[in-house]
C-alpha positions as semicolon CSV with decimal commas, in nm:
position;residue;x (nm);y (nm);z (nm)
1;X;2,413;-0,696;10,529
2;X;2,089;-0,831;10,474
3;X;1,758;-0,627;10,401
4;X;1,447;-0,617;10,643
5;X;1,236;-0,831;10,436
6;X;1,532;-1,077;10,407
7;X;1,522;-1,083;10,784
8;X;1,148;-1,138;10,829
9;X;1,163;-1,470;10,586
10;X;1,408;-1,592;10,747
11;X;1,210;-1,577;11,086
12;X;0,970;-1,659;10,902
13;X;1,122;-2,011;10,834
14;X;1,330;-2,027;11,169
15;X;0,979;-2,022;11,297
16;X;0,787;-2,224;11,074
17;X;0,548;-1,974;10,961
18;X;0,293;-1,862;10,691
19;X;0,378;-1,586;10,453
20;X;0,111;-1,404;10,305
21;X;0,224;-1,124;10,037
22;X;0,136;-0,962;9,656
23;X;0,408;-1,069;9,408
24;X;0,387;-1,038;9,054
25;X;0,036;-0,894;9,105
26;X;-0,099;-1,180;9,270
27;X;-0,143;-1,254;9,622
28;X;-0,009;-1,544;9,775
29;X;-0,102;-1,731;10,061
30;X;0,318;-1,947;10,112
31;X;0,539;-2,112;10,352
32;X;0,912;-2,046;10,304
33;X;1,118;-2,357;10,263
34;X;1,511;-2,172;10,211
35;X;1,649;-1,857;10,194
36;X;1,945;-1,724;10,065
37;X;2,145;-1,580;9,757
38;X;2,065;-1,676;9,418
39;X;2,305;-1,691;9,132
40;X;2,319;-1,333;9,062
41;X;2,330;-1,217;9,413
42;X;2,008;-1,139;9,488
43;X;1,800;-1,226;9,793
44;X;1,571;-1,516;9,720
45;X;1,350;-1,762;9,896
46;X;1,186;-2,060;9,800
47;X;0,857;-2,093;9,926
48;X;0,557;-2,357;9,871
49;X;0,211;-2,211;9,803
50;X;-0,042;-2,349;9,971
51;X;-0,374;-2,084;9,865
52;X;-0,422;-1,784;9,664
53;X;-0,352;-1,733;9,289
54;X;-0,064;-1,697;9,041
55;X;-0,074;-1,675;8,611
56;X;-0,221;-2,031;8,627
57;X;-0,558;-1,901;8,837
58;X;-0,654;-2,087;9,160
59;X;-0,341;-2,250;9,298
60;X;-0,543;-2,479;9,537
61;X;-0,610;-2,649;9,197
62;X;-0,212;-2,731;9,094
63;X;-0,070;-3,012;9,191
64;X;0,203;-3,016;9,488
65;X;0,512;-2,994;9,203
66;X;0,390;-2,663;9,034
67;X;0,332;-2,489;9,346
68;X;0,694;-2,411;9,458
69;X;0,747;-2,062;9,435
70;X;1,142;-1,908;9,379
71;X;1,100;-1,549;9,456
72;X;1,314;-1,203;9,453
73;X;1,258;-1,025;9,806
74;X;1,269;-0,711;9,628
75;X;0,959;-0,765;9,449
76;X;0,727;-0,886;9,745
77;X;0,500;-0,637;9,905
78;X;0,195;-0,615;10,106
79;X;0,402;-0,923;10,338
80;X;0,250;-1,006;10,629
81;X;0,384;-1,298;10,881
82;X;0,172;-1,525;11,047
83;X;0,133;-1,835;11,225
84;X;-0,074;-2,096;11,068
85;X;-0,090;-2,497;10,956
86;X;0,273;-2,547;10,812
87;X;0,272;-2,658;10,396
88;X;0,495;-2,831;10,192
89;X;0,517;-3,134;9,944
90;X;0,588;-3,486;9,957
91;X;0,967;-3,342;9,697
92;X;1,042;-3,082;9,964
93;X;1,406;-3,232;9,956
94;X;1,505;-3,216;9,596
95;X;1,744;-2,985;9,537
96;X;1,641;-2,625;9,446
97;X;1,923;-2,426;9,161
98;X;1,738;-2,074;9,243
99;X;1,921;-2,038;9,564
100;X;2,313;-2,112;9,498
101;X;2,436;-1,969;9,858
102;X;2,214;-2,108;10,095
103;X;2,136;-1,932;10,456
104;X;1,856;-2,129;10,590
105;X;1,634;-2,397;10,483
106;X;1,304;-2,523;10,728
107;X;1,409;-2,841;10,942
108;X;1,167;-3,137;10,938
């Protein structure tokens, strides 16, 4: 049984849209690549952030590689869903080790 959150991301993705949300205190302006389990069990997504901030300030200033973002569910808040221009990076495909049971990862 999956949570509500866990549910909207995965729309989210199915869908190809923006998530906007506070997480660690900072909000985020993301689009979610995969969701699933990681290797504890928890929910997780991995999302790329396009806008907003994080501990390293002004994320529009990062380069493409350190702005993938491997989130708990549990710890997002303030999420709201939206449709929007569609972000990622040119090393979408590598492989990701936050998520070890994937669910559902965005189709290019």
């Amino acid at each position: 049984m999956t949570t509500i959150m866990y549910d909207q991301i995965r729309s989210a993705i199915a869908s190809k849209q923006q998530v906007i949300a506070t997480y660690g205190g900072y909000r985020r302006e993301m689009c979610p690549h995969t969701i699933g389990l990681g290797p504890s069990g928890n929910e997780q997504a991995l999302f790329f952030q396009f806008a907003g901030t994080s501990s390293k300030g002004d994320v529009s200033l990062l380069p493409d590689k350190a702005r993938w973002r491997c989130l708990a569910l549990d710890d997002l808040s303030d999420v709201v869903i939206q449709d929007g221009d569609w972000s990622s990076a040119s090393n979408h495909s590598r492989p990701s080790t936050c998520i070890s049971k994937i669910d559902l990862e965005v189709i290019y």
